[in-house]
GUVO-465019 format. One record per residue (C-alpha): y, z, x. Coordinates in nm, 3 decimals. Layout:
# GUVO-465019
> Y | Z | X
...
END
This chain:
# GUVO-465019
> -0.133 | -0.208 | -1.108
> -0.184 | -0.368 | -1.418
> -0.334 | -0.728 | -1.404
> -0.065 | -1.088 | -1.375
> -0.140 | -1.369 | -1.650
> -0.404 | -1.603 | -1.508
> -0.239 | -1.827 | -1.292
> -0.403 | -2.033 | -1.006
> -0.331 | -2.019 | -0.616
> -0.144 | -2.414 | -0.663
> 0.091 | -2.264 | -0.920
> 0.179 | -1.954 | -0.685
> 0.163 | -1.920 | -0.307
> 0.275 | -1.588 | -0.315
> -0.022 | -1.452 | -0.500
> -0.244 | -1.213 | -0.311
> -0.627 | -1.202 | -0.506
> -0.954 | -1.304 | -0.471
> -1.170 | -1.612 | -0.684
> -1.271 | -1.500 | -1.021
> -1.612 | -1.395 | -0.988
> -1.722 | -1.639 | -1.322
> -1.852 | -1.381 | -1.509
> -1.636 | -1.403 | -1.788
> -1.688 | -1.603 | -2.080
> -1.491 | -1.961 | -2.065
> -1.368 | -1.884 | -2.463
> -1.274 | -1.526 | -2.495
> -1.366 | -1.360 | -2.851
> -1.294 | -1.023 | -2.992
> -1.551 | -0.824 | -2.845
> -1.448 | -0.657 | -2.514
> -1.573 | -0.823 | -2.216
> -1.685 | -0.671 | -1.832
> -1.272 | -0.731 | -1.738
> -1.174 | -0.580 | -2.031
> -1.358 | -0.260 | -1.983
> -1.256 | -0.233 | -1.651
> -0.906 | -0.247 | -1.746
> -0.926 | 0.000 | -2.058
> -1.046 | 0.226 | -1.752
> -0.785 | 0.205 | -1.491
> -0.473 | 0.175 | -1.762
> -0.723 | 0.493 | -1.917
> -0.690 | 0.622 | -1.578
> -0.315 | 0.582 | -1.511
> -0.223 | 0.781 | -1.803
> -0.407 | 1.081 | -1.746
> -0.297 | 1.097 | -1.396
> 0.076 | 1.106 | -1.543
> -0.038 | 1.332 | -1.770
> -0.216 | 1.590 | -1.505
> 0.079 | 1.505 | -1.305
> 0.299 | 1.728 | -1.515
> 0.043 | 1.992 | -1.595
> -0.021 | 2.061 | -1.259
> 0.312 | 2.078 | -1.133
> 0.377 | 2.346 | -1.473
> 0.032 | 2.576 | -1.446
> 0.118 | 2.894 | -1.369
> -0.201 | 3.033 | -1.283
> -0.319 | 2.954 | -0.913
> -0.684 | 2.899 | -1.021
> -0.596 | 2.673 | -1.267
> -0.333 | 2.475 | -1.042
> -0.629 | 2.394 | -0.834
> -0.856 | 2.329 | -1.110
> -0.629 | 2.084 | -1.260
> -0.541 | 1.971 | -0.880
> -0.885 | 1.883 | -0.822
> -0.931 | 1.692 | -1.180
> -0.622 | 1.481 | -1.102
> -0.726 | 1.363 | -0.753
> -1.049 | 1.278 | -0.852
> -0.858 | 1.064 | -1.164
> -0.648 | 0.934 | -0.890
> -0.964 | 0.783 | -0.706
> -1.118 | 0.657 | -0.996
> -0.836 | 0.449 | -1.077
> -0.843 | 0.308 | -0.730
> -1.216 | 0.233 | -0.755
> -1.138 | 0.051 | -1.069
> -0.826 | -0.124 | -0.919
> -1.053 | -0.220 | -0.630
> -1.353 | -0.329 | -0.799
> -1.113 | -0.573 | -1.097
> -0.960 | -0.685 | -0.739
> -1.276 | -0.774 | -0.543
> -1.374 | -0.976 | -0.880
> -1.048 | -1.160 | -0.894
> -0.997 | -0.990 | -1.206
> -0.688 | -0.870 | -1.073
> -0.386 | -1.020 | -0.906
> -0.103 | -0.959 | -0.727
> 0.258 | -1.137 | -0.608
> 0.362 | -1.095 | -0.281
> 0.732 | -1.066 | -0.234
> 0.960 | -1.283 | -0.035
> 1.081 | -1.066 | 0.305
> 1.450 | -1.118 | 0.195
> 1.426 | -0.887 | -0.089
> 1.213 | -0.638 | 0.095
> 1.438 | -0.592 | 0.354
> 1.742 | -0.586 | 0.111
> 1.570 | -0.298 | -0.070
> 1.476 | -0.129 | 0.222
> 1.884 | -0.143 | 0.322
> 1.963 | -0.012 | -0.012
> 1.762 | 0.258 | 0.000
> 1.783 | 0.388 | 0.320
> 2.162 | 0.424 | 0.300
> 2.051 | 0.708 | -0.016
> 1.900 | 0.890 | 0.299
> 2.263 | 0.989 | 0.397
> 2.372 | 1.149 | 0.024
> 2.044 | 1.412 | 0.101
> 2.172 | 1.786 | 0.147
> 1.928 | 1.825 | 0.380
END
C-alpha cells in the first residue's frame, strides 16, 4: 500500500484514485506536509503489524496472545483508516492490472493447490 509517483489519469488508464484534494503545497519544502504525515503513519503502521505479527504467533502465555492479538488488530485498522483517508484525498494511488495477467496468476497458482498434503 505504499503511494505510486504522481502521475495523472491521461498518462495511465489503469490507475484507480481519486483527485488530489489541493491541499498540498504546489513547491514542496523540507518540512513534512498533511500527506507526509499520513504516510509516516500507515508505513509506521505496516511495520508494527509485521512486527506483532511474529510476537503473537511466538507468546506463550494465553493472556498475553490475546493482549498482543488485540494490539495488532487494532494496528491493522489503523493502517486501513490511514490507507483510506490518503485514498479519499487522492493522496494515494493505485494500478489496476490488465485481466491477462490476473488470470495467468490465478492458473499458476491454483495448480500449487494439488502439491498440498492435505
Amino acid at each position: 500500500m505504499f503511494p505510486m509517483q504522481n502521475q495523472t489519469q491521461s498518462q495511465n488508464p489503469n490507475q484507480i484514485a481519486n483527485p488530489e484534494s489541493g491541499q498540498l503545497p504546489q513547491v514542496k519544502g523540507p518540512q513534512m506536509n498533511d500527506r507526509d504525515f499520513l504516510n509516516d503513519g500507515l508505513s509506521t503502521c505496516k511495520y508494527l503489524t509485521d512486527s506483532l505479527n511474529v510476537a503473537v504467533r511466538e507468546a506463550s502465555h494465553q493472556q498475553l496472545h490475546a493482549d498482543m492479538m488485540q494490539i495488532l488488530n487494532e494496528t491493522h485498522q489503523s493502517a486501513r483508516e490511514l490507507y483510506n483517508l490518503m485514498f479519499q484525498k487522492g493522496w494515494y494511488k493505485l494500478e489496476a492490472e490488465q485481466q491477462q495477467k490476473l488470470d495467468q496468476a490465478y492458473q499458476q497458482f491454483s495448480g500449487y493447490a494439488t502439491q498440498f498434503p492435505y
